[in-house]
C-alpha positions, 0 to 999 in steps of 0.5 A: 521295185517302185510298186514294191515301194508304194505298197509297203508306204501305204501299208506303213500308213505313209501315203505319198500325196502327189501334188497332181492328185485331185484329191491332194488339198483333202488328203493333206487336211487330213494328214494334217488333223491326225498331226495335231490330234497326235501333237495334243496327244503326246502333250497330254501324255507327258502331263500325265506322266509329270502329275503322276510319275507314270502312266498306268490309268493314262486316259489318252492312250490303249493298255497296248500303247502304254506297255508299249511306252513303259517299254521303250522307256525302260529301254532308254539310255536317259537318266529321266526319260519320258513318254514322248521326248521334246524332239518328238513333239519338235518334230511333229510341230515341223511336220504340221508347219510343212503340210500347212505351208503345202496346203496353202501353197498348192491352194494358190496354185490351184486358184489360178486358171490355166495359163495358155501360150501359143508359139510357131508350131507349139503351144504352151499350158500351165495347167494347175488343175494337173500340176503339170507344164504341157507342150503340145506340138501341132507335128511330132517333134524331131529327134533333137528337140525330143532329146533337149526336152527330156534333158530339162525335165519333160516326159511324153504323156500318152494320157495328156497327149503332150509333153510335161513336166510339174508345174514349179517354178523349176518347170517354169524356168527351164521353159 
């Protein structure tokens, strides 16, 4: 079901950018090009239609999308409707300011070197390359303490060979 999931996002152009992606700061620049392109898009649009009272020779946009527009204008329940509505273009604003604030957040973090703690028995990273809080055990640990570290959020990670959970201030603060 989860699989299922994340083919039908990236099929519907809705890719899930995970902070622990190498490429995410990318990824995330490029969502964010294409959410301004669409925000100077759908304003020229809605200039258009104001000058013009419709969109027929609308250079922004295929003769595809504007039939597409004409139809879900017609279909609209306003007096006056419009190509894009305001919470239309509210939204998409909301959107860039998120991914901007999401690219500046995860290019501090991972700015800052790998944090290593070494404790009786166990070590500590914060590793922000990965995005993920690292317990390495010099022993496996026993039942109980597995059982308290899953119960605040850490997971065993055969490919990291440790114990993880994301590198937030959540993470951080159930260490």
């Amino acid at each position: 079901k989860e699989i299922e999931g994340k083919i039908r996002n990236l099929l519907n152009g809705k890719e899930v950018i995970t902070a622990g992606d190498p490429e995410a700061i990318e990824k995330l620049k490029n969502k964010l090009t294409n959410l301004e392109q669409a925000q100077e898009t759908m304003k020229a649009v809605n200039a258009f239609y104001r000058k013009h009272k419709t969109l027929d020779g609308c250079p922004e946009l295929s003769w595809e999308k504007i039939e597409r527009l004409k139809s879900s204008m017609s279909d609209s329940w306003r007096a006056d409707p419009k190509p894009f509505e305001s919470w239309a273009l509210s939204n998409n604003n909301a959107e860039i300011r998120r991914v901007k604030e999401r690219i500046k957040n995860l290019d501090t973090v991972k700015a800052q070197p790998a944090n290593k703690k070494e404790y009786d028995g166990f070590t500590v990273i914060e590793d922000p390359e990965a995005m993920r809080i690292k317990l390495l055990f010099e022993d496996i640990p026993s039942t109980e303490i597995r059982d308290v570290m899953k119960k605040n959020g850490f997971r065993w990670s055969p490919r990291a060979n440790a114990w993880q959970t994301q590198l937030t201030n959540n993470g951080r603060y159930r260490l």
